[in-house]
C-alpha positions in Angstrom: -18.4 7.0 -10.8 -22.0 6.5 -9.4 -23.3 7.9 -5.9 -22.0 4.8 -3.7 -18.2 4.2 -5.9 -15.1 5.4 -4.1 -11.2 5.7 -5.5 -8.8 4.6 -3.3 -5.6 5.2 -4.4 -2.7 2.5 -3.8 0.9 2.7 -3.6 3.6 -0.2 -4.0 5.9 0.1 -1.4 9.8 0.3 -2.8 11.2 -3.5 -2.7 7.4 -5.1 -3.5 7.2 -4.7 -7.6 7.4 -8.6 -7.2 4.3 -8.9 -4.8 0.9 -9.1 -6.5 -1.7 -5.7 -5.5 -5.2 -6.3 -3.6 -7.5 -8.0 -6.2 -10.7 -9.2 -6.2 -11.3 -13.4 -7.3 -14.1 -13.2 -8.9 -16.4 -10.2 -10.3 -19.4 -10.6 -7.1 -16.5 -11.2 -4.6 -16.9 -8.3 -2.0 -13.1 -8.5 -0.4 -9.8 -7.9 -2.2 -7.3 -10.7 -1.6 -4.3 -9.9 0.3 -0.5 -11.6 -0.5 2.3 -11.3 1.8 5.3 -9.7 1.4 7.1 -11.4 4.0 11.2 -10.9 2.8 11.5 -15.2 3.5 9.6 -17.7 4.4 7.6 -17.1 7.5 6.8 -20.3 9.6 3.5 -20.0 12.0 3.6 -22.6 14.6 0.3 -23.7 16.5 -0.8 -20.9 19.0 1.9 -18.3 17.4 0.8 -14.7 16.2 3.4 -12.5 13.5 2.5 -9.4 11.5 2.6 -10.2 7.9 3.4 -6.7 5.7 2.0 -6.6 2.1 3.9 -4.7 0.3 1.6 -1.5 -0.1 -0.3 1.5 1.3 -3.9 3.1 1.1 -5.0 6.8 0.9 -8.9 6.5 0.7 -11.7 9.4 1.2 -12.7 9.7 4.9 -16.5 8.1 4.2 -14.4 4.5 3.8 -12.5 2.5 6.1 -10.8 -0.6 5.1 -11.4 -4.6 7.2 -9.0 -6.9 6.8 -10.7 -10.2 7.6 -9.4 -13.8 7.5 -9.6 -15.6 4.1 -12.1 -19.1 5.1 -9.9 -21.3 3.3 -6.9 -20.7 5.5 -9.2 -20.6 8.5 -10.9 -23.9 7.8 -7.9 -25.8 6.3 -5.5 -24.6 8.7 -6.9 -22.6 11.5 -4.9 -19.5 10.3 -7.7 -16.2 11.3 -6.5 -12.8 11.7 -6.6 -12.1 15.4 -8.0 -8.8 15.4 -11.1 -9.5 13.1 -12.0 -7.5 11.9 -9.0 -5.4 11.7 -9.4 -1.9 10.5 -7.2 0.7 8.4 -8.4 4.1 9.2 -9.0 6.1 6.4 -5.8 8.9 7.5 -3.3 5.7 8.0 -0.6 5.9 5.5 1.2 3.5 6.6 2.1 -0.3 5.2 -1.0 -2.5 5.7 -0.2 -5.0 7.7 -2.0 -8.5 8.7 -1.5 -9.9 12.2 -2.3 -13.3 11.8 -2.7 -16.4 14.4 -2.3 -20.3 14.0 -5.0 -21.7 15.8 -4.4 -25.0 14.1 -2.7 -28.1 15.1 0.0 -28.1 12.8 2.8 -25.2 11.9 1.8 -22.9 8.6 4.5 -21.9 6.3 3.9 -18.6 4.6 5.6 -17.8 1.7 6.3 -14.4 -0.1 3.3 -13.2 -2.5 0.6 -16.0 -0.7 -2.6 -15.2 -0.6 -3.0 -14.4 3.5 -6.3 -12.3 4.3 -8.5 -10.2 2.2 -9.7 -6.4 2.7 -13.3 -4.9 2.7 -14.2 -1.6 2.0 -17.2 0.1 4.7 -18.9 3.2 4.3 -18.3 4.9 7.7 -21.7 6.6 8.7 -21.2 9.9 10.3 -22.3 9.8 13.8 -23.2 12.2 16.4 -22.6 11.5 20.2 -25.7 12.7 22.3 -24.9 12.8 26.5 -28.7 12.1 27.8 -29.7 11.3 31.2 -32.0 8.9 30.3 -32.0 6.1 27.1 -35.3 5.0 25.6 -36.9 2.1 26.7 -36.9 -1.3 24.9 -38.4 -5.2 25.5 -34.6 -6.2 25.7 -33.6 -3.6 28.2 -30.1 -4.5 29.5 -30.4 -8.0 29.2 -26.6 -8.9 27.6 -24.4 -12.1 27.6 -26.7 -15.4 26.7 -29.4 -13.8 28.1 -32.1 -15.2 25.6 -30.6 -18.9 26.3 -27.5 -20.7 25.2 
């Protein structure tokens, strides 16, 4: 493995050897595709939200974290996001990743078992130091927030 490859180990959670595994859809893609393991048909109706489980967990090194981001097809064709995006999986989770998606569309979504629903992105997690000061540096911007350059 070179300096900037990680292993992530996955693990098929008992009553998902049907559901397919994270997988990239083409060899440049950067995010794994993520199917649902819903146990029936889930139907999303406009403005509804419902945790989608896929089937499997992560153990990955502490330098990584895992962001599960919407997949733009759904999100243009349908208005189905994820509502926390990007959602992460900490690195010490062990648990089922989960998706909690949200229709933002006009029209109900049906999602069936093993559908494609959101993909995941590994991040490098920088190690970072906290400093208390009493004073920050300077800059042009200063506090200026919110639309403060214009629209």
């Amino acid at each position: 493995m070179s300096s900037n490859s990680f292993q992530v180990q996955i693990k098929r959670l008992p009553g998902n050897e049907d559901i397919a595994l994270p997988k990239k859809m083409s060899e440049a893609a950067s995010g794994f595709d993520l199917h649902a393991a819903v146990s029936e048909t889930v139907v999303l109706h406009p403005g509804e939200r419902q945790l989608v489980p896929t089937g499997f967990a992560l153990s990955m090194p502490p330098e990584l974290e895992a962001q599960i981001r919407p997949r733009s097809g759904l999100a243009y064709k349908h208005g189905i996001t994820t509502l926390n995006s990007p959602g992460t999986i900490d690195a010490d989770y062990r648990g089922e990743v989960k998706v909690l998606l949200i229709n933002h569309g006009q029209e109900s979504f049906t999602i069936q078992r093993n559908e494609r629903i959101a993909q995941m992105v590994f991040q490098v997690v920088p190690v970072i130091e906290l400093t208390e000061v009493d004073e920050l540096t300077e800059t042009e911007r200063g506090s200026g927030g919110f639309g403060h350059t214009g629209r």
